[in-house]
C-alpha positions as CSV (number, residue, x, y, z in Angstrom):
1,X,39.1,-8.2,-60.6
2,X,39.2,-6.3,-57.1
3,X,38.2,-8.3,-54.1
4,X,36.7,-5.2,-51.6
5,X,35.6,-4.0,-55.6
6,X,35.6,-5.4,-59.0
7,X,36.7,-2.6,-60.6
8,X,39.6,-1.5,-58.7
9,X,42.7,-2.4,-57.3
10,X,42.9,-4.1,-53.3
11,X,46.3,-2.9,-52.6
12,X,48.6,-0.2,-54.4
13,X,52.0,-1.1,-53.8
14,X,54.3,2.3,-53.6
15,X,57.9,2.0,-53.6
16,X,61.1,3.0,-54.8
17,X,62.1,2.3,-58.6
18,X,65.8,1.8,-57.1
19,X,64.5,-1.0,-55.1
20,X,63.0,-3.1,-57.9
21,X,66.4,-3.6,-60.4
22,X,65.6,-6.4,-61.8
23,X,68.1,-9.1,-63.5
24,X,67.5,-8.1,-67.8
25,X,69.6,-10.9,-69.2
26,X,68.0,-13.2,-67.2
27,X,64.9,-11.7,-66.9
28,X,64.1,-12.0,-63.3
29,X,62.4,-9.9,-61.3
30,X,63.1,-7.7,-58.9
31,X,62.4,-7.7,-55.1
32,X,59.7,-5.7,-54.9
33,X,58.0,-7.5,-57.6
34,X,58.7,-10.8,-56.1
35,X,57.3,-10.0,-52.9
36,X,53.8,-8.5,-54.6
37,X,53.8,-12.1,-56.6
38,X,54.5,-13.4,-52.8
39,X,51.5,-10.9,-52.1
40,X,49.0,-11.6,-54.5
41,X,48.9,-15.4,-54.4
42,X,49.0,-15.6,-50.2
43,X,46.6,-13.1,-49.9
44,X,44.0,-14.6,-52.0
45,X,44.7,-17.9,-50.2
46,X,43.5,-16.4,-47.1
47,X,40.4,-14.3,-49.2
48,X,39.7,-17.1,-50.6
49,X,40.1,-15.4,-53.7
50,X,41.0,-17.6,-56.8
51,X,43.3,-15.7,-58.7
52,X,44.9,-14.2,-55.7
53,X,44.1,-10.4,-54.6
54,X,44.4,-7.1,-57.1
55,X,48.1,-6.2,-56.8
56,X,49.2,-3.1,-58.8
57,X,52.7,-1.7,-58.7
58,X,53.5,1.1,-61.4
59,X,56.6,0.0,-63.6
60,X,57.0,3.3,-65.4
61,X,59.6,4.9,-64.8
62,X,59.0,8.1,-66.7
63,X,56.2,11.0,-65.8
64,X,54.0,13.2,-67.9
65,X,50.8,14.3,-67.5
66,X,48.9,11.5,-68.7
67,X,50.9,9.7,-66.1
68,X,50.1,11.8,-63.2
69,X,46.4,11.5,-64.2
70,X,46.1,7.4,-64.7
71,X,48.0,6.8,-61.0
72,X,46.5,9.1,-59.5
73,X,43.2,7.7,-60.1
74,X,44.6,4.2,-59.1
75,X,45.9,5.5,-56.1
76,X,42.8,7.5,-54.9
77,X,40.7,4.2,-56.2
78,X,43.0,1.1,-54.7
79,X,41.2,-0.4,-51.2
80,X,44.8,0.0,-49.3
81,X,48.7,1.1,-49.8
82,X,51.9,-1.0,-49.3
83,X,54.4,1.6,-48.7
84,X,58.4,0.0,-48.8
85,X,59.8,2.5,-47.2
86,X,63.5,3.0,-48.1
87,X,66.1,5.7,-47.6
88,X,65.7,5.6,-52.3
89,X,61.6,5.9,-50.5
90,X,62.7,9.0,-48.6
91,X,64.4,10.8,-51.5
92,X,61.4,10.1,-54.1
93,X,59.0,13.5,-54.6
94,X,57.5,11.0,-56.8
95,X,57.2,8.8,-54.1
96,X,55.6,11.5,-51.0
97,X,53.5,12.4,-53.8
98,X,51.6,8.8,-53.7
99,X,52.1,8.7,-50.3
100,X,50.2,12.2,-49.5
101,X,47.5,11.7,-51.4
102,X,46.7,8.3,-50.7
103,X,47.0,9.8,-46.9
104,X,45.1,12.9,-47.9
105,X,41.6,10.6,-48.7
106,X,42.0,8.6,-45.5
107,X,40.9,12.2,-44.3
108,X,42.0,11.7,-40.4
109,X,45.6,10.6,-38.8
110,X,47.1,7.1,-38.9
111,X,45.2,5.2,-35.9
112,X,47.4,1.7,-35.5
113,X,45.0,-0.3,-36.3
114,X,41.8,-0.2,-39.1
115,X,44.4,1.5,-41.4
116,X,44.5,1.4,-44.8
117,X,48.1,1.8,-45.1
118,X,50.8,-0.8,-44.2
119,X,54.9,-0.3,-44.4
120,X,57.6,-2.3,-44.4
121,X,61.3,-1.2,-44.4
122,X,63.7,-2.8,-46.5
123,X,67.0,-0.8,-44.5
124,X,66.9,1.1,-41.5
125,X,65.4,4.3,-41.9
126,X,63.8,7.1,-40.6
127,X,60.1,6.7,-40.6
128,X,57.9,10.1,-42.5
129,X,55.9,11.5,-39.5
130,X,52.6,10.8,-40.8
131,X,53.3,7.2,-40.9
132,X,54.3,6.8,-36.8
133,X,51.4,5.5,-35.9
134,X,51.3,2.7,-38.8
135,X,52.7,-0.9,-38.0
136,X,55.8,-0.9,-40.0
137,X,57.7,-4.9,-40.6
138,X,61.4,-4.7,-40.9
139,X,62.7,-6.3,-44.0
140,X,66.1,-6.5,-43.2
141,X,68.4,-7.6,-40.5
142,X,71.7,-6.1,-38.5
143,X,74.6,-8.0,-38.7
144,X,75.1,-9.8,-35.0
145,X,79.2,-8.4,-35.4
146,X,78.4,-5.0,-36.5
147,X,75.1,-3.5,-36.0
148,X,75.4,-0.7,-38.3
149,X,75.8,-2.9,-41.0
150,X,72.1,-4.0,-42.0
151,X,70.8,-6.7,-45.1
152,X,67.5,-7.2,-46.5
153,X,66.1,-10.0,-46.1
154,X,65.5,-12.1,-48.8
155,X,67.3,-10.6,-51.6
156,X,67.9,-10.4,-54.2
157,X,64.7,-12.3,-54.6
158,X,63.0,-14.8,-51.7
159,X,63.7,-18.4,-52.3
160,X,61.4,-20.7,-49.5
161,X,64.1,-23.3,-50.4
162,X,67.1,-20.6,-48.4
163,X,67.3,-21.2,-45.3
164,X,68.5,-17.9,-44.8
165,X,65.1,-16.4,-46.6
166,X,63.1,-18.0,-43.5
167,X,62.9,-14.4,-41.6
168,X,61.9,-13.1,-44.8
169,X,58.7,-15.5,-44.8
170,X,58.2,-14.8,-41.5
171,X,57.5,-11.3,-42.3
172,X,55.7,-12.2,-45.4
173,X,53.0,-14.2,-42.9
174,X,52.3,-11.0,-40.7
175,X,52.4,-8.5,-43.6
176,X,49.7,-11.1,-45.4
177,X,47.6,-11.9,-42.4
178,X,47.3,-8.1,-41.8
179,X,46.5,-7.0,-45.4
180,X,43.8,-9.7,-45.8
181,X,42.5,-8.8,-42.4
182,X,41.9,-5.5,-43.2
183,X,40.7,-6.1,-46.9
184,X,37.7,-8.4,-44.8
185,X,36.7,-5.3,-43.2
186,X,36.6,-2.9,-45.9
187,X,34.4,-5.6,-48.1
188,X,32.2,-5.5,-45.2
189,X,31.7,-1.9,-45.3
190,X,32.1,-1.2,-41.7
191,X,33.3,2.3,-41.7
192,X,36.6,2.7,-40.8
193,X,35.8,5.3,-37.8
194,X,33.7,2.4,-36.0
195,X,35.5,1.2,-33.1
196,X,36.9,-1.7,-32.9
197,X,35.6,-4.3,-30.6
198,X,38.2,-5.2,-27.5
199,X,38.0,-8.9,-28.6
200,X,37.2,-9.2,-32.4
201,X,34.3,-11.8,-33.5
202,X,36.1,-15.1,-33.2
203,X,38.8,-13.6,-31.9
204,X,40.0,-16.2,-29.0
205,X,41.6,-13.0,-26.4
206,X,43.7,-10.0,-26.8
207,X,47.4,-10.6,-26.3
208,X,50.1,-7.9,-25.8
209,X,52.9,-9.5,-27.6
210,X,55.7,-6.9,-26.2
211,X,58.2,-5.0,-29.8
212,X,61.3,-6.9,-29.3
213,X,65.0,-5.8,-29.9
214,X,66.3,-6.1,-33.2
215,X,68.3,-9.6,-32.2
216,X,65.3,-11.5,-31.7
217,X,62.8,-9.3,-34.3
218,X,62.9,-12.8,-36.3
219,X,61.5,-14.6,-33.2
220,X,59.1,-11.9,-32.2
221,X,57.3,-12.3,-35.7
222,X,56.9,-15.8,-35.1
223,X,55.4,-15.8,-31.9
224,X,53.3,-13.0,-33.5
225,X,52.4,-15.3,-36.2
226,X,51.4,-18.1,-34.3
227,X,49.2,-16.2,-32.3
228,X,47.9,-15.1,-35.2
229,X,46.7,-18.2,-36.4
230,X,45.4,-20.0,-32.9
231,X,43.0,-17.1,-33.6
232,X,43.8,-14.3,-30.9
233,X,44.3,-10.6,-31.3
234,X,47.6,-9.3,-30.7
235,X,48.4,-5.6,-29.4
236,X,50.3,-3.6,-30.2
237,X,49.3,-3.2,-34.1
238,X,51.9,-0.1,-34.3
239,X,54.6,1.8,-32.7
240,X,53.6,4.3,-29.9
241,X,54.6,8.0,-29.5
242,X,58.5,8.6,-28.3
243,X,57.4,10.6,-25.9
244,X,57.6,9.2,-22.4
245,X,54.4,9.9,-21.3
246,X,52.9,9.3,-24.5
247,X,54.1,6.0,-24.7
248,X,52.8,5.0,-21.3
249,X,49.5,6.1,-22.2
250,X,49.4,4.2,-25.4
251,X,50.8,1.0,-23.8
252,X,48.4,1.6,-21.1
253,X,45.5,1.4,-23.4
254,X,46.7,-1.6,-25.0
255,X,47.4,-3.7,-21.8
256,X,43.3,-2.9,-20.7
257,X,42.6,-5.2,-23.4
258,X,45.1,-7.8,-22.8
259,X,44.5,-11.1,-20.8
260,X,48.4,-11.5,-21.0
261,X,51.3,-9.8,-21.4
262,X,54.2,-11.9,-23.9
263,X,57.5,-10.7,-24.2
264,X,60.5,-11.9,-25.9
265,X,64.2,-10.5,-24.3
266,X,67.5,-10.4,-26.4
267,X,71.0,-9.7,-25.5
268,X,70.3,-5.6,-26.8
269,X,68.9,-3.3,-24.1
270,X,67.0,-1.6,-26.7
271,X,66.3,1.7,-27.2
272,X,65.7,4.7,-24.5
273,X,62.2,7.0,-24.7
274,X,62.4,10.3,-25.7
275,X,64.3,12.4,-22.9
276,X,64.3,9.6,-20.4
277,X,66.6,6.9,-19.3
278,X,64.0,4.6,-19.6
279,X,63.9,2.0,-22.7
280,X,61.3,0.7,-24.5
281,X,61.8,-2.7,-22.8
282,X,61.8,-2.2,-19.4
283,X,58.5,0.6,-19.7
284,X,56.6,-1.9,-21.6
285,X,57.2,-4.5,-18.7
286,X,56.6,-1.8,-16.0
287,X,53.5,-0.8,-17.3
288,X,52.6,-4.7,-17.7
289,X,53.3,-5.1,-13.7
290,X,51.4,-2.6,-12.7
291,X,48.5,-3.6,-14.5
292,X,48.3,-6.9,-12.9
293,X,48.1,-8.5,-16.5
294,X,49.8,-11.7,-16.5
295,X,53.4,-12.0,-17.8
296,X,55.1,-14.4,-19.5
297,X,58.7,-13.5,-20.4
298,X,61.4,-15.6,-22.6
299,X,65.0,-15.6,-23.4
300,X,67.3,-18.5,-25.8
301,X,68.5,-21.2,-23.9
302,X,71.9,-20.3,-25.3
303,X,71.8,-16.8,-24.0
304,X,73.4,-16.4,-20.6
305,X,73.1,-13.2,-18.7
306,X,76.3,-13.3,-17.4
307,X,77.3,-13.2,-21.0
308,X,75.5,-10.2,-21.9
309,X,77.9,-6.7,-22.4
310,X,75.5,-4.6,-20.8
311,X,74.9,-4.8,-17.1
312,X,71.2,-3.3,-17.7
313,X,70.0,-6.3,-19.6
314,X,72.2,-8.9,-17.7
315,X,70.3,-8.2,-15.1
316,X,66.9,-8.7,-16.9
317,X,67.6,-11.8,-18.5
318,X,68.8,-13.3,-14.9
319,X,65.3,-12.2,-13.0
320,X,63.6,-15.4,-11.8
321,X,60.3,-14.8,-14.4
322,X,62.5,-15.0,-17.9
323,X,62.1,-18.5,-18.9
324,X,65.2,-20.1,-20.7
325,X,63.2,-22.5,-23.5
326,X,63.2,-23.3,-26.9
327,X,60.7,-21.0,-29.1
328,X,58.8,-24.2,-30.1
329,X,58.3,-24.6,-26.3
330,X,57.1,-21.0,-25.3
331,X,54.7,-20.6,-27.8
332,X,53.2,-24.2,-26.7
333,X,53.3,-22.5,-22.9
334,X,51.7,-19.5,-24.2
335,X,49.3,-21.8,-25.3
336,X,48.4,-23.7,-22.3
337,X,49.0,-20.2,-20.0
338,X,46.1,-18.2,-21.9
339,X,44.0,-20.9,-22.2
340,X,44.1,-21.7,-18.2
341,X,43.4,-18.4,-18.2
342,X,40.1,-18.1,-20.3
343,X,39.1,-21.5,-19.0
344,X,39.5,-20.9,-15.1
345,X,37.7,-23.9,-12.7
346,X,34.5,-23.4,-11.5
347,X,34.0,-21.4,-8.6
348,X,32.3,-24.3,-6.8
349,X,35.2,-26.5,-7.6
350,X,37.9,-24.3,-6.5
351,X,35.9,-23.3,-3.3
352,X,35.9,-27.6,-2.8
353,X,39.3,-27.8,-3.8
354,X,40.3,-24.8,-1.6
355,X,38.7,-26.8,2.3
356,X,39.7,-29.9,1.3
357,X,43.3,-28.1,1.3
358,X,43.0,-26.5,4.6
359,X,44.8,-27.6,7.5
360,X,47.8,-29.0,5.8
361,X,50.9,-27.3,6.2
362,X,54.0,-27.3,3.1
363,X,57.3,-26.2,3.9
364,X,59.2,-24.7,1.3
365,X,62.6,-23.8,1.5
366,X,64.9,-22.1,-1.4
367,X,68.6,-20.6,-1.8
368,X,69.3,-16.7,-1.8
369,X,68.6,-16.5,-5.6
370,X,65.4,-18.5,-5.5
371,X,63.6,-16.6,-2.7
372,X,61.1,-15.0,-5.6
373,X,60.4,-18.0,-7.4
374,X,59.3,-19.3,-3.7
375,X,57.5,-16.4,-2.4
376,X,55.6,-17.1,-5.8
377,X,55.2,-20.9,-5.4
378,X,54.1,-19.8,-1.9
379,X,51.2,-17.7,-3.3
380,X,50.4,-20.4,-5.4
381,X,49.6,-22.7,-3.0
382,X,48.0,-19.8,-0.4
383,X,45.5,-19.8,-2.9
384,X,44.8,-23.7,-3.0
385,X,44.3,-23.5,0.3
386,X,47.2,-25.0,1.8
387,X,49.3,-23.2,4.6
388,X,52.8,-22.6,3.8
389,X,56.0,-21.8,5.6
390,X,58.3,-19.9,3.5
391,X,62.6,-20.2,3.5
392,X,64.5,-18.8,6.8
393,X,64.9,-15.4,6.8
394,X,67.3,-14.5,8.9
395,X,65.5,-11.8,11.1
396,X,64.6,-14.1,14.4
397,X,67.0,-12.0,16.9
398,X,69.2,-15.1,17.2
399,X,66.6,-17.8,18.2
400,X,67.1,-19.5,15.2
401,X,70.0,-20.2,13.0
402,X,69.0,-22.1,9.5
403,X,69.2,-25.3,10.2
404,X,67.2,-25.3,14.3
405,X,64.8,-23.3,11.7
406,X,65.0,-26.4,9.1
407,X,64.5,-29.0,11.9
408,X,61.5,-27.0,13.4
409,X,59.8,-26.8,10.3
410,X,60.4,-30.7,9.4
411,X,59.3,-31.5,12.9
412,X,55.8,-30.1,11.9
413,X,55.0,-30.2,8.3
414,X,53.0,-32.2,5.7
415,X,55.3,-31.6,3.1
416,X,58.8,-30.5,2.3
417,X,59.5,-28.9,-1.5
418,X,62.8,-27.4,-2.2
419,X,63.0,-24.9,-5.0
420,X,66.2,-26.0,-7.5
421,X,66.1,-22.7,-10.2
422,X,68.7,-20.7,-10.1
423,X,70.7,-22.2,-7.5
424,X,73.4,-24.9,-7.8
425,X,72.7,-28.6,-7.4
426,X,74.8,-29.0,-3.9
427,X,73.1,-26.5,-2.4
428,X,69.6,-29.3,-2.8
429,X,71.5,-32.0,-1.8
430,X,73.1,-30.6,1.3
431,X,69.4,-29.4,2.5
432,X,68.3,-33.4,1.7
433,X,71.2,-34.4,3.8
434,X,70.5,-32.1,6.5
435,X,66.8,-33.2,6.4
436,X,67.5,-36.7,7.3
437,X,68.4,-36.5,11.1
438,X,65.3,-34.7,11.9
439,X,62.8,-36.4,9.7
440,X,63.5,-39.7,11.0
441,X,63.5,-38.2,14.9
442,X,59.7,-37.3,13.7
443,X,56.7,-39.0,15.9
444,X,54.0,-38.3,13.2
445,X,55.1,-39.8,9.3
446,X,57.3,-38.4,7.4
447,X,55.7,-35.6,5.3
448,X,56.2,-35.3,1.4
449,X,59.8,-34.6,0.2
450,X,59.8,-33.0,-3.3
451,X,62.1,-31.0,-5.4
452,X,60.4,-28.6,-7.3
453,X,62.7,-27.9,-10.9
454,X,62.2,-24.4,-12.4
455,X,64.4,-23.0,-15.3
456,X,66.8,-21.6,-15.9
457,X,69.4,-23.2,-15.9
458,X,68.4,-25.8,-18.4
459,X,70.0,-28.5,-18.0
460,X,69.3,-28.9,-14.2
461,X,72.9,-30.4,-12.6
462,X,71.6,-33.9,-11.3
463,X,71.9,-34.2,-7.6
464,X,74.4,-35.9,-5.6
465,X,71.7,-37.5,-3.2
466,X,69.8,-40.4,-3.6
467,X,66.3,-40.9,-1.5
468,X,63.9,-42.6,-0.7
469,X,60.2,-41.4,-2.3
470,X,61.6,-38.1,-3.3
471,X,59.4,-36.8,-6.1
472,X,60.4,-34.2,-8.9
473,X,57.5,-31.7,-10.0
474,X,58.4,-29.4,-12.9
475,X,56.6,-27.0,-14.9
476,X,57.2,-23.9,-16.9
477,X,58.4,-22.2,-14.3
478,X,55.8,-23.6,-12.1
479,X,53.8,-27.2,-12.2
480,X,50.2,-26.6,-12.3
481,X,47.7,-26.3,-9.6
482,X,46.8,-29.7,-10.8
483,X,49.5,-31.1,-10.4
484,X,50.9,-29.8,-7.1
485,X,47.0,-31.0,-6.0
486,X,47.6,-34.4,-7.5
487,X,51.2,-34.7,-5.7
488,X,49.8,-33.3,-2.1
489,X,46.5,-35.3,-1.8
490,X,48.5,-38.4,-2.4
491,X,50.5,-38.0,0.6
């Protein structure tokens, strides 16, 4: 019994005999009838469904007429189509022929999302032009030594007890929460060429969780997951146009929705647009900028840029935004980041907050590869309400050198934080040491002294001075407005 309706079937699963060889002598099935069991009993979980969702997969494989007539009918009758899309897929007529006509009764082109048709890949493989548009979930994986080499992922049939089945899981999660999503809607009988609303019913906020690089895909569909399930709407739900232009446009549309932009960078530059040097990557995180949508950005702890082969992505992974966490901790920051966002103070409170800020003066000082993360810090606290004096910068025709600059701005300030990122610990300590002539020459208190920690590098190299009331603010990469509030007013 259907779940959209009683008498048909909720998804037809179309797919490549050759993909399906089962054991016979021990009578096991195969993968693709292990992952529509897999199907049928998540998807019902989330319908709600005892019994599980109407699966059918055709086991036949001979063809007659009679044949031709009964799929047919199940095809043109089934709510959606699973297509596993395989290069034994690409070769099929019998295949294109379910395919086309299931295609044929949506009657218009594949939007990405409010489709009826979902694909997943079990190898890499060239995608059918009418399904470019479609979100498509790699089942396989590319071997970390040899690229071209690729596995699918949980085979010969998914174990949850593997460790080495987890990606496959993963997958399963995303393919499940977007089948039963769209089932929802097609019980409800919204038509499918309604728009969609920008922020679904319930729907916490739309968040543009950037395509990752095939190194961290496994991560990607975690965070994608997650996000899932805390209850917002991620973007994109499909793979844009090739086309340079095209792409923007798409990605574009996508980040007008989005309260945040999320992505997740590997050690592969990823692939370049149609006819331009650009990759998918970078665009995705141009676009993003020039939006203004906020960004979030996040790289393994164990991946180093200056470990990375290509100079491109080096160089990515070292800009001062790309945090260097564990995935457990970004997704908890994404958390906390969207919901500061959605839940900003009152305007009353932060106009309260903002004069009983004024008049104080913070000093912050930072190393050559730090100056971003200051200038941001800076606007940070701009903002608050605070004045602030940013790091020497070299251009005072000879007045100053750093450290008559470092004096005159101890001389005058209410507080003094040093940025430790991406600079080494000495660096800190020799600013501390050359602090301490000049604060204690002071006529007014000292002001604060704080070092403000901001990955990466994680772990920070402790610091070779030791003083009095010095106070260590962190965050991820910044500590919050509270905090630094908390921290000032106390001085």
């Amino acid at each position: 019994m259907g779940y959209v309706k009683e008498d048909a079937p909720d998804l037809f699963i179309s797919y490549s005999h050759a993909d399906d060889q089962g054991d016979d002598e021990a009578k096991k099935p195969g993968w693709v009838t292990a992952l529509a069991r897999l199907l049928r009993k998540e998807i019902g979980t989330k319908l709600g469904k005892t019994g599980g969702c109407d699966i059918w997969m055709d086991h036949r494989l001979a063809a007659g007429d009679e044949v031709d007539a009964s799929l047919d009918a199940k095809v043109r009758a089934s709510a959606a189509m699973l297509i596993v899309l395989s290069p034994g897929y690409r070769e099929s007529s019998w295949c294109k022929r379910e395919m086309d006509l299931f295609l044929s009764i949506e009657g218009k082109p594949m939007a990405r999302s409010k489709s009826r048709v979902f694909v997943i890949e079990t190898d890499r493989v060239e995608r059918p032009e009418a399904l470019e548009k479609v979100l498509c979930l790699p089942f396989w994986a590319a071997d970390p030594d040899n690229p071209d080499i690729t596995s699918r992922l949980g085979y010969p049939r998914p174990n949850e007890d593997d460790p080495d089945h987890k990606p496959f899981f993963f997958r399963l999660n995303s393919l499940t929460h977007a089948v039963a999503a769209e089932l929802k809607r097609l019980k409800s009988a919204k038509p499918v060429e309604a728009e969609e609303p920008v922020e679904k019913p319930g729907a916490k906020a739309t968040i543009y969780l950037a395509r990752a690089t095939d190194d961290v895909d496994d991560q990607y569909l975690e965070v994608r997951e997650y996000l899932l399930q805390q209850g917002f709407r991620v973007v994109p739900q499909g793979d844009y146009p090739q086309e340079e232009a095209s792409y923007v446009e798409a990605a574009n549309k996508d980040l007008a929705d989005a309260r945040m932009f999320v992505q997740l960078l590997g050690s592969l530059p990823g692939r370049k647009l149609a006819g331009s040097v650009r990759r998918h990557v970078g665009a995705q995180h141009d676009q993003a900028k020039a939006s203004g949508c906020p960004i979030l950005r996040w790289r393994s702890r164990t991946l180093l840029p200056e470990k990375v082969e290509n100079p491109e992505q080096a160089a990515r992974l070292a800009e001062p935004d790309v945090l260097a966490l564990e995935l457990e901790e970004f997704k908890l920051l994404i958390l906390q980041r969207i919901n500061a966002i959605l839940n900003p103070p009152a305007p009353s409170e932060k106009r309260l907050s903002s004069q009983a800020n004024e008049g104080k003066l913070i000093f912050i000082n930072a190393d050559a590869p730090d100056l971003a993360l200051a200038d941001q810090l800076g606007k940070t606290l701009e903002n608050m309400g605070y004045w602030v004096v940013l790091p020497y910068s070299g251009d005072t025709n000879g007045e100053f050198t750093p450290l008559t600059y470092l004096a005159e701005q101890l001389n005058e300030c209410d507080a003094f934080l040093l940025v430790y990122g991406q600079t080494k610990g000495n660096w800190v300590s020799r600013q501390l040491k050359w602090a301490c002539k000049p604060l204690a020459q002071r006529k007014t208190p000292p002001p604060g002294l704080a070092v403000v920690e901001i990955p990466p590098p994680v772990p920070k190299a402790p610091l070779n001075m030791r003083v009095p009331h010095l106070k260590f603010l962190r965050g991820q990469p910044f500590p919050t407005e509270g905090d630094l509030n908390e921290y000032l007013r106390s001085l």
